[in-house]
Steps between C-alpha positions, in 0.01 A plus 500: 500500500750781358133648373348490809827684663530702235140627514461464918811777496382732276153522653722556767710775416188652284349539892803608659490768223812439362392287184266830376717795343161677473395522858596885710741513756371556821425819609756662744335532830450826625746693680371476869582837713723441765319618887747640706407316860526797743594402862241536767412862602724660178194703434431593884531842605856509657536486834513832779863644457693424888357668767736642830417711768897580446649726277872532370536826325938440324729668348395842530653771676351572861528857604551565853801695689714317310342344139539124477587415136377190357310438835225255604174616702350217657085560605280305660113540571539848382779590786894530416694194585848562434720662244861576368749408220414175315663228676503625828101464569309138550226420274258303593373213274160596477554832368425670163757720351492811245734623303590867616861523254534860469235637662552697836268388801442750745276532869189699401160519386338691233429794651870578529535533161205671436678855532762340359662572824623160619708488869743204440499337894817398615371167722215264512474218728385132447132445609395854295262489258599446168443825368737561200500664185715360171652737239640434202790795541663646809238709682752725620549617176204445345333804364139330475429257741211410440581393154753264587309358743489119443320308787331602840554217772203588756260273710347437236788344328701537192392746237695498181452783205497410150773756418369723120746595291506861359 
């Protein structure tokens, strides 16, 4: 019977693979690539950037009568809204703002700085059409107008100029 064990167990082990010093190991399975899972839509086309009919124009300085540092124009369907010193106008939630630190934002339209002769008005009244012109220096004492010229705010909307560098 110790035979029979004896033999029974080392068939055994010789199938198992253990018993045989002259078998190969098994070969190491491949390295398998991980795939990133993406969420639904990552490789979509983003979607439209906000859309308003409103317009907040901050922290530039307004030039009127009196200039209104760090001020905030507020337009709407191409028509001024309201405007003054940050803080003291309402925004309205559905609004879009621009940044307009440092630049100078002044009643106009191109033409007036086509001569480089640009009449500063002293009023303008809420319900006129948005009609501005953004500079990135004082126009009063800007020698070239039209080359600090940043944006034109028309009925047509916002323009911004890619500014060059000399």
């Amino acid at each position: 019977m110790r035979y029979l064990l004896l033999v029974l167990g080392t068939a055994f082990l010789t199938a198992c693979g253990g018993a045989d010093s002259t078998s190969a190991a098994p070969e190491a399975e491949p390295a398998v690539e991980a795939v990133q899972d993406l969420p639904p839509g990552f490789t979509d086309a983003p979607p439209p950037g906000p859309t308003s009919d409103t317009t907040i124009l901050s922290g530039g300085t307004f030039v009127l009568a009196q200039n209104i540092a760090d001020s905030v124009v507020v337009i709407s369907d191409n028509r001024l809204v309201s405007w003054g010193s940050r803080g003291e106008v309402e925004l309205p939630n559905d609004s879009i703002g621009m940044d307009m630190r440092g630049k100078w934002i002044v009643p106009g339209v191109p033409a007036d700085i086509e001569n480089n002769n640009l009449t500063l008005p002293s009023e303008v009244a809420s319900g006129d059409l948005a009609r501005l012109l953004v500079f990135n220096s004082n126009p009063a004492t800007t020698d070239n107008l039209s080359s600090a010229l940043y944006a034109i705010v028309s009925d047509d909307g916002i323009e911004v100029f890619e500014q060059v560098s000399n």
